[in-house]
C-alpha distance (Angstrom), angle and dihedral (degrees) to the residues before:
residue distance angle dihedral
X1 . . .
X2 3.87 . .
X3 3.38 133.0 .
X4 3.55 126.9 -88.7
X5 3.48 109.4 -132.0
X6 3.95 119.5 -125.5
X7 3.76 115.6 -111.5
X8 3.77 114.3 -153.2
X9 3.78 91.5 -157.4
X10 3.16 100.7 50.6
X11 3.82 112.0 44.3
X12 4.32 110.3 -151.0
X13 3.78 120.9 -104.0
X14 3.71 99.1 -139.3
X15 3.45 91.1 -175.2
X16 4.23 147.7 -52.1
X17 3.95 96.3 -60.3
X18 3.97 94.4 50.0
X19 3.30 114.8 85.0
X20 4.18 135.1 -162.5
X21 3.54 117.6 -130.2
X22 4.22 131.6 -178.5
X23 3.41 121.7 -159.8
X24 3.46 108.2 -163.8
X25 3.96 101.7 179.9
X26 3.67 121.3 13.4
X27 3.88 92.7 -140.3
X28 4.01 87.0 55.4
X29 3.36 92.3 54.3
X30 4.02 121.8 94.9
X31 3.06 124.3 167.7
X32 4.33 138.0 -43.3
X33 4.14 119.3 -158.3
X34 4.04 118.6 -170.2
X35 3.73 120.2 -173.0
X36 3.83 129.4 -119.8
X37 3.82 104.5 -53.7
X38 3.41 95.9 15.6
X39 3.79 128.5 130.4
X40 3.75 144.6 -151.4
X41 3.62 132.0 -171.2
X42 4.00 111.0 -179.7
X43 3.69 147.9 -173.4
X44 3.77 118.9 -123.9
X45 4.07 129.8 -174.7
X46 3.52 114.4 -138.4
X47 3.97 117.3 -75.2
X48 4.10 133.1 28.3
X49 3.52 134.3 61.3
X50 3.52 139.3 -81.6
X51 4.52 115.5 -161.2
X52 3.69 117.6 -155.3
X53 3.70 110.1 -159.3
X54 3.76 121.9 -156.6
X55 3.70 112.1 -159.9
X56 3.97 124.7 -171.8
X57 2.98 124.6 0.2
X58 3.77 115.6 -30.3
X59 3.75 151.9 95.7
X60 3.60 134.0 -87.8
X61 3.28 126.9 -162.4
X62 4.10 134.0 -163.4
X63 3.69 139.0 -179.5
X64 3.28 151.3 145.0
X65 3.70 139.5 -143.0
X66 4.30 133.1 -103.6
X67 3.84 81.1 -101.5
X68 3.94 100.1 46.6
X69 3.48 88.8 -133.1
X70 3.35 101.2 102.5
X71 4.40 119.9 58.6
X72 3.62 119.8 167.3
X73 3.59 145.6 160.0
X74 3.17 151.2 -164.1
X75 4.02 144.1 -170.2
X76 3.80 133.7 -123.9
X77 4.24 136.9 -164.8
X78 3.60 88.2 -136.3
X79 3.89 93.5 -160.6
X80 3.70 88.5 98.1
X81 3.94 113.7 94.7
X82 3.81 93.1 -145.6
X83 3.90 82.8 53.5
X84 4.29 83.5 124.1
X85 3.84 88.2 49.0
X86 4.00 89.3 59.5
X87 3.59 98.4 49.3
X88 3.49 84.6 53.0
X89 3.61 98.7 56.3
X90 3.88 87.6 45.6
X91 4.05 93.3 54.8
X92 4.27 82.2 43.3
X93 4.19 87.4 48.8
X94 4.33 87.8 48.2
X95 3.61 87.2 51.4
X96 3.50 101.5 50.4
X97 4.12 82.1 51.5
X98 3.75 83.4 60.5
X99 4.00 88.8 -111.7
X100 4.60 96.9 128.3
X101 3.79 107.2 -164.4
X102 3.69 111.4 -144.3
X103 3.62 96.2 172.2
X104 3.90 124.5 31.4
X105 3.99 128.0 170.5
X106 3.64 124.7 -166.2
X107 3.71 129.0 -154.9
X108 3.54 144.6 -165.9
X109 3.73 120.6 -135.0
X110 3.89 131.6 -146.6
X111 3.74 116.7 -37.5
X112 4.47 124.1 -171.9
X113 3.42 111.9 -167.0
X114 3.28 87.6 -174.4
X115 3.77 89.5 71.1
X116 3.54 114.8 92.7
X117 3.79 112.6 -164.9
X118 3.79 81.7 57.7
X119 3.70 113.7 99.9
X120 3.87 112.4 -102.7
X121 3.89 89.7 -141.5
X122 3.43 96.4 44.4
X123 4.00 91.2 101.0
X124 3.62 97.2 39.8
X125 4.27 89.2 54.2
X126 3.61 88.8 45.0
X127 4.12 101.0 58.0
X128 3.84 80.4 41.2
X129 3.60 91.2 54.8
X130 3.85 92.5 51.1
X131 3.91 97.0 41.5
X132 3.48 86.9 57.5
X133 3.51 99.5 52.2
X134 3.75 89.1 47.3
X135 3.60 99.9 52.7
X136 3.86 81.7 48.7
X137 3.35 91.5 68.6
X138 3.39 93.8 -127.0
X139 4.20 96.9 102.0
X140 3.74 114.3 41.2
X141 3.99 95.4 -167.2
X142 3.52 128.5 36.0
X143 3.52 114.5 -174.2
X144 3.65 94.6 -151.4
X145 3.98 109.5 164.7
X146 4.14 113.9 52.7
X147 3.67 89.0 -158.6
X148 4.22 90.6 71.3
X149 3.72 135.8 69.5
X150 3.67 99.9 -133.8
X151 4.66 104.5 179.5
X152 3.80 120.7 -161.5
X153 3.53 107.4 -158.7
X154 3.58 122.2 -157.9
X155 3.86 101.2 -165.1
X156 3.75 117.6 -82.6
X157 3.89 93.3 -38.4
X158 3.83 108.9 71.0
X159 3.64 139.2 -1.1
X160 3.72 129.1 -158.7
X161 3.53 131.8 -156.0
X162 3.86 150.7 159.5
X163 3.67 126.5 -150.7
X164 3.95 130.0 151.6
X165 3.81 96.5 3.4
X166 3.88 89.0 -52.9
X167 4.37 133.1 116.0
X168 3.67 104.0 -145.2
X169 4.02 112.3 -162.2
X170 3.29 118.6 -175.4
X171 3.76 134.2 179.0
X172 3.18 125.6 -148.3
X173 3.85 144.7 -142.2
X174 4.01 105.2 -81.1
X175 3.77 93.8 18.0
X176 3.82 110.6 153.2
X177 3.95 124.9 -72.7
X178 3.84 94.6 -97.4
X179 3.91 119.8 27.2
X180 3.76 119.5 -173.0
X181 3.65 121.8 -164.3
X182 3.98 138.7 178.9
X183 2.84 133.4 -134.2
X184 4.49 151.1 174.9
């Protein structure tokens, strides 16, 4: 089965929990929150920066296409021990939209330990869960401890980092014509 190839006008529908979002103006732009399973795939001008906060615990994930067009994310209840198995199926559902990751980060979002109804594993499963999906090859960064500030940088276009439960994208002077960014 080939490829289909990405449109930049007309941004792919993966399914009914992604959504399509313009930003027109940076300065217009507030603020966009997606539940649990949930995805965003959006259109950015040049310049600014868009944060992606993770709250609770959960995984984010972020990537961009062969192109760099194409950035997306999406957000994960990471309570679930096939939680690797479903970001799988999500890179599998981008690909069959013609968007090809070749580089995806996962993060972990806020965690209390102090909180007892929480699951006292939960951490533990969900660094496992990302380890394996980077020595699968499939993830290339795995944000793994929320304490650092771990920056991907894609040349002098767009940088990507995590810090304090947040995904910081910014673009950059000189970043290509049309840059598309996810976010939850």
């Amino acid at each position: 089965m080939s490829e289909v190839p990405f449109d930049p006008d007309n941004i792919p529908q993966a399914d009914a929990d992604t959504e399509s979002l313009k930003i027109e103006k940076f300065e217009d732009f507030d603020a966009k929150e997606l539940e649990t399973g949930e995805a965003a795939v959006v259109e950015a001008p040049k310049g600014g920066e868009l944060y992606m906060e993770g709250l609770g615990p959960c995984i984010g994930m972020v990537g961009y296409d062969q192109d760099r067009k194409v950035l997306f994310a999406e957000h994960f209840l990471s309570t679930s021990p096939t939680i690797d198995q479903e970001i799988l199926e999500v890179l599998q559902r981008l690909r069959s939209n013609g968007i090809n990751p070749t580089e995806t980060a996962v993060a972990g979002g806020n965690l209390s330990f102090e909180d007892q109804q929480r699951d006292p594993d939960h951490f533990a499963r969900m660094t496992q869960a990302k380890r394996r999906l980077v020595q699968s090859g499939t993830v290339s960064k795995s944000y793994i401890d929320t304490q650092d500030l771990t920056e991907s940088t894609r040349g002098d276009d767009l940088s990507v980092s995590y810090k304090d439960g947040k995904f910081k994208i910014e673009f950059k002077e000189g970043h290509i014509e049309e840059a598309r960014s996810g976010l939850f």
